[in-house]
C-alpha positions as CSV (number, residue, x, y, z in Angstrom):
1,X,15.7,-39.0,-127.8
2,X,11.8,-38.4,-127.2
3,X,12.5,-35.6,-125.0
4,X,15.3,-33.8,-127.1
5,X,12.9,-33.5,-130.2
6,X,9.8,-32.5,-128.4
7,X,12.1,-29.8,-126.7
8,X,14.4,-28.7,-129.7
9,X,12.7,-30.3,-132.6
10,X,16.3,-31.5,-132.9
11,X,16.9,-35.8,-133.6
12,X,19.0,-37.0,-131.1
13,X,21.0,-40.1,-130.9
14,X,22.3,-40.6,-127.3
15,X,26.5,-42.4,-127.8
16,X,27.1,-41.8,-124.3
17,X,26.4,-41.1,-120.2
18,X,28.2,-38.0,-119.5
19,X,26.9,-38.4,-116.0
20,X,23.7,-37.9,-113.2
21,X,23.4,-35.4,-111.3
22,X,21.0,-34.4,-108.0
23,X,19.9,-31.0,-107.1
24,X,18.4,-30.3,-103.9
25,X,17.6,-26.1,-104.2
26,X,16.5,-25.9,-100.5
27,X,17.6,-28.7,-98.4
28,X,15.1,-28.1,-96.2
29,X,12.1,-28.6,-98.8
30,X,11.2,-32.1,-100.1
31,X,12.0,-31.5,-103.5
32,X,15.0,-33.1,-105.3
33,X,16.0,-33.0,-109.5
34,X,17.7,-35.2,-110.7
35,X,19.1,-35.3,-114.4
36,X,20.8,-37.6,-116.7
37,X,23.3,-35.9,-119.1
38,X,24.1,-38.2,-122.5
39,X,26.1,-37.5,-124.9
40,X,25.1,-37.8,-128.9
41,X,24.7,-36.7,-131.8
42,X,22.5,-34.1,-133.3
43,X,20.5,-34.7,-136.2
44,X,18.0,-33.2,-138.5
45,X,15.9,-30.5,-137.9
46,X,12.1,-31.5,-137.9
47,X,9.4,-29.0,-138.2
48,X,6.7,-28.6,-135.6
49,X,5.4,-27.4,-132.5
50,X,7.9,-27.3,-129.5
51,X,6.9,-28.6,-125.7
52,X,4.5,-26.4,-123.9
53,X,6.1,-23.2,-122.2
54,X,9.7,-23.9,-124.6
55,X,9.7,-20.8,-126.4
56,X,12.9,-21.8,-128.8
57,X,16.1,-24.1,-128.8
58,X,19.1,-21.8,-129.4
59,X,22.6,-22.7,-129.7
60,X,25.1,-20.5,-127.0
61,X,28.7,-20.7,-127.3
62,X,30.4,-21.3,-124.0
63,X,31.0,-17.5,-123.2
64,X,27.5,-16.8,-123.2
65,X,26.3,-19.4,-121.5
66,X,28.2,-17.9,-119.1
67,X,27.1,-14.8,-119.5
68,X,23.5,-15.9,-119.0
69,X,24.6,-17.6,-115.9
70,X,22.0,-15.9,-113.9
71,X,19.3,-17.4,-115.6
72,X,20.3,-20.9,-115.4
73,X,17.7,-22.9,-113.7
74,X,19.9,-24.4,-111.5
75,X,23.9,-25.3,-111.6
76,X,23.8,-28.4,-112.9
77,X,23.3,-26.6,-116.4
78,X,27.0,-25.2,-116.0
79,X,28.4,-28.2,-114.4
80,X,26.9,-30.4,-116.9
81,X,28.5,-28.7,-119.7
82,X,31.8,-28.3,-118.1
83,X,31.7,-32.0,-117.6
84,X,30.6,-32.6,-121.5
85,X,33.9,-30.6,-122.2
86,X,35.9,-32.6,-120.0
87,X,35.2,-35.7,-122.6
88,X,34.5,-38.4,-119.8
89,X,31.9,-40.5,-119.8
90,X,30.1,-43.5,-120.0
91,X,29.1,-46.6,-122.4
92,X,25.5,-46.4,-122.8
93,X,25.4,-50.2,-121.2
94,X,25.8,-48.8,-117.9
95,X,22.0,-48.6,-118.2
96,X,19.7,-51.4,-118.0
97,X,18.4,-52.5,-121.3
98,X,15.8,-54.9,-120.1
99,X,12.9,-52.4,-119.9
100,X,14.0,-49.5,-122.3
């Protein structure tokens, strides 16, 4: 939730786990990502400054996030959306609550 509004400016309240995922770009570098995709609802819209280097929060349709494919950071961002529109996922209890 944190994340999402210092990013977007956006509330978000998380109803799901759509799923991890792990990135390795070079397999032979030491360097791994690793995100968690939840599902959720948007809220309001708060004014103030975004995250350092974010330069705005747009919303794409799916053609042209396509289109943009080439600047995707990596392809989880495509997978993770086609996964979102698949409509699986996961209770949010899947997740430890002890030290949230």
């Amino acid at each position: 939730m944190r994340e999402t509004l210092e990013e977007t400016r956006y509330r978000f309240k998380p109803t799901a786990l759509q799923g991890i995922y792990r990135f390795k770009p070079d397999p032979a570098a030491d360097k791994t990502y690793i995100r968690f995709l939840f599902r959720g609802e948007v809220g309001e819209h708060l004014e103030g400054p975004l995250d350092s280097g974010i330069i705005a929060a747009e919303w794409l349709s799916y053609e042209q996030v396509i289109a943009c494919r080439a600047q995707h950071r990596s392809p989880m961002v495509l997978q993770c959306i086609d996964d979102f529109l698949s409509g699986a996922g996961y209770p949010l209890d899947v997740i430890s609550q002890e030290f949230a």
